[in-house]
C-alpha positions in Angstrom: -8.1 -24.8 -4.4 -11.2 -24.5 -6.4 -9.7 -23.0 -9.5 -13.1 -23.4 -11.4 -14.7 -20.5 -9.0 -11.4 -18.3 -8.6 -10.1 -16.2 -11.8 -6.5 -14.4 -11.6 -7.0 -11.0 -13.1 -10.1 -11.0 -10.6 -8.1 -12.2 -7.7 -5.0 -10.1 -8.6 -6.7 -6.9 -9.1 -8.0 -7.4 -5.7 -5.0 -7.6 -4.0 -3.6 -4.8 -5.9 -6.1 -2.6 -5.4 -5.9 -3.6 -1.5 -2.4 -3.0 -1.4 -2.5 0.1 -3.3 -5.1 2.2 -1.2 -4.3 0.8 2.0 -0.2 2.6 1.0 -2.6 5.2 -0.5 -3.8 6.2 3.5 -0.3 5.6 4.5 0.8 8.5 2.4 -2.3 10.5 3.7 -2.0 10.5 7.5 -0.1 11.2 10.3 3.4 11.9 11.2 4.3 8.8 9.5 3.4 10.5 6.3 4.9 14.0 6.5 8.4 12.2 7.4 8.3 9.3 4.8 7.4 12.1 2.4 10.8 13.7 3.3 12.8 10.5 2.6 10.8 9.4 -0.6 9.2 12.7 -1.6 8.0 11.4 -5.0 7.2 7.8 -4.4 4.6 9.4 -1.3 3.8 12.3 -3.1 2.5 9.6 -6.0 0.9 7.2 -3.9 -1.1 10.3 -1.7 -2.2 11.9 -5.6 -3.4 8.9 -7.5 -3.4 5.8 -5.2 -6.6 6.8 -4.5 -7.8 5.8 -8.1 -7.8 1.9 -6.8 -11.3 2.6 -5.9 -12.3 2.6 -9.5 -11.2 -0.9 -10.0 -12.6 -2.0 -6.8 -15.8 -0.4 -8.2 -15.5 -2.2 -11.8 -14.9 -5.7 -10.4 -17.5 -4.9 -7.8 -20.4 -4.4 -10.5 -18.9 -6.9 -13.0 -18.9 -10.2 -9.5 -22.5 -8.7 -8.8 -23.9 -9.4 -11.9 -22.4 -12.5 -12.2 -24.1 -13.7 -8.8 -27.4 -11.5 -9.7 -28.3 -13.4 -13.3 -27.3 -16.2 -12.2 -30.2 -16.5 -9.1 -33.5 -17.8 -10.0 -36.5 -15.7 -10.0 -34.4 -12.2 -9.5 -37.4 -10.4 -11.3 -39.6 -11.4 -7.9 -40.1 -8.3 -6.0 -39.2 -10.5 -2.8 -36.3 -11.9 -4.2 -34.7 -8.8 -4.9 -35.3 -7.8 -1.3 -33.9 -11.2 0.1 -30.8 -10.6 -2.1 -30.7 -7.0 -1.1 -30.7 -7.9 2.6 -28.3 -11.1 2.1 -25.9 -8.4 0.7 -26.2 -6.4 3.8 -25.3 -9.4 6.1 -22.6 -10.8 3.9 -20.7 -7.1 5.1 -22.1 -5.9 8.4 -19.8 -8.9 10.4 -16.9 -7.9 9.5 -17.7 -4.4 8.9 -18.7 -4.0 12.1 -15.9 -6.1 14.3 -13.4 -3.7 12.0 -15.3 -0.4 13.2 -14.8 -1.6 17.1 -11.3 -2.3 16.4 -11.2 1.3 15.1 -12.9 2.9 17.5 -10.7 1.2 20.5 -7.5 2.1 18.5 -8.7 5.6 18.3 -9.4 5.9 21.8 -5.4 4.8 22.2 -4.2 7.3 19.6 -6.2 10.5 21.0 -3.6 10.0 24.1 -0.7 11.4 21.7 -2.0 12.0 17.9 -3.8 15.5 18.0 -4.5 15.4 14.1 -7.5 16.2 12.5 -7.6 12.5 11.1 -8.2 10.4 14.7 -11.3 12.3 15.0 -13.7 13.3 17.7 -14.4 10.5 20.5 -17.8 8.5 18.4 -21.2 9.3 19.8 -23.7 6.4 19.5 -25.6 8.0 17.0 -22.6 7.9 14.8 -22.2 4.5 15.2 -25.9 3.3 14.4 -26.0 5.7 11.7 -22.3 3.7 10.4 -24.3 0.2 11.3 -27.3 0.8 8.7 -24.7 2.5 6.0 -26.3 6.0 6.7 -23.0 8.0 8.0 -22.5 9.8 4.7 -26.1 10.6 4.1 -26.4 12.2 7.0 -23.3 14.2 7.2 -21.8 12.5 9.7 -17.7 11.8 10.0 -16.5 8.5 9.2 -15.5 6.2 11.8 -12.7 4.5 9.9 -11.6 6.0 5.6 -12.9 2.5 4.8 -16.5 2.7 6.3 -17.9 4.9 3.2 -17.2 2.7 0.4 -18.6 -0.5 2.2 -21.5 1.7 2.3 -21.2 2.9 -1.6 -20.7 -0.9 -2.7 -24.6 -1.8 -1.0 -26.0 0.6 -2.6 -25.1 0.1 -5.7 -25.5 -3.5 -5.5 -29.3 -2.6 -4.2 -29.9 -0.1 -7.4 -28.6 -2.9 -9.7 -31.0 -5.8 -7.7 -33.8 -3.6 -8.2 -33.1 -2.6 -12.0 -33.1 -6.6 -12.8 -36.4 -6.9 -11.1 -38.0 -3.9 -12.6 -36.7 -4.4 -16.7 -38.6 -6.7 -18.3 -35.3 -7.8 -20.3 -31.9 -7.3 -20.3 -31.9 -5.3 -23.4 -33.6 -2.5 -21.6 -31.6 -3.0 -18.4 -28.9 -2.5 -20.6 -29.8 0.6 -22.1 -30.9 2.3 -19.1 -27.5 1.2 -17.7 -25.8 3.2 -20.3 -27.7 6.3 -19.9 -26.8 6.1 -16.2 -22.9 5.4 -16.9 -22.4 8.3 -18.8 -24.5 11.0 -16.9 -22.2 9.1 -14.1 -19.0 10.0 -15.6 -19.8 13.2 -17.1 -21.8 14.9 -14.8 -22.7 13.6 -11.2 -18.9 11.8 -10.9 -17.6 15.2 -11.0 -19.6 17.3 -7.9 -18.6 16.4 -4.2 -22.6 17.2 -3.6 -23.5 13.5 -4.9 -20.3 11.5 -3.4 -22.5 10.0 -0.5 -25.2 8.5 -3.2 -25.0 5.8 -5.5 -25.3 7.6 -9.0 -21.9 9.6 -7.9 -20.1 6.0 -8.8 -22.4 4.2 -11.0 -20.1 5.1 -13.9 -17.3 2.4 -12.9 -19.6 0.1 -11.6 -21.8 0.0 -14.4 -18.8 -0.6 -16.5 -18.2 -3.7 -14.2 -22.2 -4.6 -15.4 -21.6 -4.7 -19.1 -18.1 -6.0 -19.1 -20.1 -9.0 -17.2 -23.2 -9.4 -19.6 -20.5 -8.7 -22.7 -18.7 -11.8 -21.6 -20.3 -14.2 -19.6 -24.3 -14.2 -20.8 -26.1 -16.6 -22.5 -28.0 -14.6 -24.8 -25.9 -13.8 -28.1 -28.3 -10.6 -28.8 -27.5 -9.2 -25.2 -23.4 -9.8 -25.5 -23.4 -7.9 -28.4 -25.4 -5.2 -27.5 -23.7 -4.5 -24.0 -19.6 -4.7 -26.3 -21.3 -2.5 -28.9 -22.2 0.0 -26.0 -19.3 0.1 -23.9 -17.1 1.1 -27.1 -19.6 3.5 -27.7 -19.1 4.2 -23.9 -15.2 4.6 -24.7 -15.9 6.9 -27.8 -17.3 9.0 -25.1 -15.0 9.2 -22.2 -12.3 9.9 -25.0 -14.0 12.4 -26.5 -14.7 14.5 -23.3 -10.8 13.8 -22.3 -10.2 16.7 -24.9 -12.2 18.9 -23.0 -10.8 17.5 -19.1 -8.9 14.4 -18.6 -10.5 12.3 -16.1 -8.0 9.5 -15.4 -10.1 7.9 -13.2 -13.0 7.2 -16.0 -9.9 6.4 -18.2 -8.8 3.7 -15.8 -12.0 2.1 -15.2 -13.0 1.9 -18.5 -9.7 0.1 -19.0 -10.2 -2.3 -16.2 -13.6 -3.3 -17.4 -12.3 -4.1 -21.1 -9.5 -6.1 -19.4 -12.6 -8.2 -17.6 -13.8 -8.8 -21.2 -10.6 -10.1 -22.1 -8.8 -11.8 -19.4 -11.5 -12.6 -16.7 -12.1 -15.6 -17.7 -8.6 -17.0 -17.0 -9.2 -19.7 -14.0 -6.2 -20.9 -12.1 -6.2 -24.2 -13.2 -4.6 -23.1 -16.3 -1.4 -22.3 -14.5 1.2 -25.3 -15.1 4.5 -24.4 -13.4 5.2 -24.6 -9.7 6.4 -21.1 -9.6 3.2 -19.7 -10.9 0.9 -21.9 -9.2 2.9 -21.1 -6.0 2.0 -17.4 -7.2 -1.4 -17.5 -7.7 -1.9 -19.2 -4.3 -0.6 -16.4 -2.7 -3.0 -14.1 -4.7 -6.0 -16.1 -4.0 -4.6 -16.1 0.0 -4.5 -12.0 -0.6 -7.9 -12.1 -2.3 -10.0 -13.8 -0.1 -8.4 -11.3 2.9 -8.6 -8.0 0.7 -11.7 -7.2 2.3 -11.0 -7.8 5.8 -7.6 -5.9 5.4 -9.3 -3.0 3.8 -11.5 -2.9 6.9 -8.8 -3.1 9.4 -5.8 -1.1 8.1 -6.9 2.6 9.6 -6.8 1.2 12.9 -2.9 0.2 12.3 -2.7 3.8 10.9 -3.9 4.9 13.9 -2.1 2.7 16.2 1.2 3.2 14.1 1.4 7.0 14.9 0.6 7.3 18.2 4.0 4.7 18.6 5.7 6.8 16.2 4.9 10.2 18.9 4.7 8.2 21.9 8.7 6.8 21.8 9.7 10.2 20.5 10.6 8.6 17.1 9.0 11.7 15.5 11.2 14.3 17.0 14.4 12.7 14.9 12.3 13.4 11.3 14.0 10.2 10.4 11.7 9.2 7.5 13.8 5.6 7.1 12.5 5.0 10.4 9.1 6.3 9.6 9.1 3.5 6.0 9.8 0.6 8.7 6.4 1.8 10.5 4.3 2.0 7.5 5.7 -1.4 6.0 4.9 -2.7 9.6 1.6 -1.4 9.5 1.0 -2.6 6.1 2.1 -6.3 7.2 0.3 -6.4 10.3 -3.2 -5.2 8.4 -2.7 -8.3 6.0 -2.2 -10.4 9.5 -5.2 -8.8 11.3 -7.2 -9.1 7.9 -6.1 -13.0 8.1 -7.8 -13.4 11.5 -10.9 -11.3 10.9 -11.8 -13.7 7.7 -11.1 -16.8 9.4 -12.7 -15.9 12.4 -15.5 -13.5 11.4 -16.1 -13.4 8.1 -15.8 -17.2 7.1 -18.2 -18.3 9.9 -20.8 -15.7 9.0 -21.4 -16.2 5.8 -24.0 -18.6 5.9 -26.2 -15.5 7.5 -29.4 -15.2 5.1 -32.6 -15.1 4.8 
């Protein structure tokens, strides 16, 4: 199993954050939604209000694994080296990313046959989709071919802006510091205007929290460890003190998810004994290596789910038990598509680098 590379809070927070914003679009479109909202009004009402917030955990693990893999690679001050990594990133998502955008744009095709919603979109021009293949889509005010497609774009930048701030900081004291300063203008200021939401410093708040939980952990320099835990309760001093003023829940939870990566992160799955737990944590590590692809895929079944749902005329009984069976199948069959897409795409491509 390689329990010395895989860590359960990591691997669990991954599948729950999956899970939770995959239900999250389940609540937010379609048919499916309005009538599951009429049989469980408060359990879909939930899930369409906050299950959104599983982006800031995806966003705090996601700065937290790049700065494992970024100090740990030789020469990363090299101006070249931070380009190679920069690029390696790119390929290590555009396989999969872009198989997953296909998929989307054939089940759309289907769907615009019965769905009329505002949420299948206009047919894609190929503009749209070469703008969506270099991560541009958002930049340029384009719509997005799949609710996925913009954070897969979101997560390369920041990992980019971090690549470059290792090669530019002569230590990791400064890099540090200027991380800080960029966290909380992040979750003060630019985290709370729509105008920034395409660009990197709209989310650098949670993933620069990911950063310092890393280098307050896991670094070898003593002096840097406690300077990046001295900062992030500093940071916490802060987010509680503008909470008097307006309670952001979404700074409050991933502030909490990077001191739980101080804490817990460390935890390898070789330190589960019983058979019931390690039969557990397989399953999470099966979920975790997949909760990319299925984040990838699961609009299309979205998409696919409701045009089934209006196509039999199952939507003119407003029977939201029947509508529930649809979205759990939809949520199982993403998870089985996911399966496919990383054995078959995402496994085999990987050793794509310069």
């Amino acid at each position: 199993m390689q329990s010395k590379n895989h860590f359960l809070l990591i691997d669990f927070l991954k599948v729950f954050a999956a899970l939770l914003i995959i239900l999250h679009h389940l609540s937010s479109y379609g048919q499916l939604a309005e009538d599951a909202r009429l049989f469980l009004p408060g359990v879909m009402t939930w899930l369409f209000e906050y299950g959104r917030y599983a982006v800031q955990i995806f966003l705090v693990m996601g700065g937290y694994l790049a700065a494992q893999s970024l100090t740990r690679t030789n020469d990363v001050k090299n101006p070249r080296t931070a380009l190679k990594l920069i690029f390696n990133r790119y390929l290590r998502l555009f396989a999969p990313y872009v198989v997953a955008l296909l998929v989307t744009i054939f089940c759309a095709w289907v769907a615009r046959f019965w769905v009329q919603d505002e949420y299948v979109g206009e047919s894609e021009t190929l503009g749209q989709f070469l703008a969506h293949l270099f991560f541009l889509q958002g930049i340029l005010g384009l719509d997005s071919i799949s609710a996925g497609a913009w954070y897969v774009a979101i997560d390369w930048q920041l990992y980019a802006v971090l690549a470059i701030m290792l090669g530019m900081f002569p230590n990791f004291r400064s890099l540090i510091w200027v991380s800080t300063i960029l966290i909380v203008a992040s979750l003060l200021y630019f985290n709370r205007l729509s105008a920034y939401e395409n660009y990197f410093i709209y989310f650098i708040g949670a993933y620069g929290l990911g950063v310092l939980a890393q280098l307050a952990k896991n670094y070898s320099d003593p002096t840097v460890n406690r300077l990046a835990r001295i900062l992030i309760v500093i940071i916490g001093l802060i987010i509680i003190a503008s909470s008097f003023h307006h309670l952001w829940i979404r700074n409050i939870l991933a502030y909490f998810v990077a001191i739980a990566l101080i804490i817990w992160g460390g935890r390898a799955y070789k330190d589960q004994k019983h058979a019931k737990m390690h039969n557990f944590v397989l399953s999470i590590l099966w979920g975790s290596r997949r909760s990319y692809c299925a984040f990838l895929l699961h609009f299309s079944f979205i998409l696919i789910a409701n045009a089934i749902y209006i196509a039999s005329g199952l939507s003119l009984k407003n029977n939201g038990l029947i509508a529930l069976g649809l979205m759990l199948a939809t949520l199982v069959f993403s998870w089985i598509a996911a399966n496919y897409l990383y054995r078959f795409i995402e496994v085999p491509t990987r050793h794509l680098k310069l």
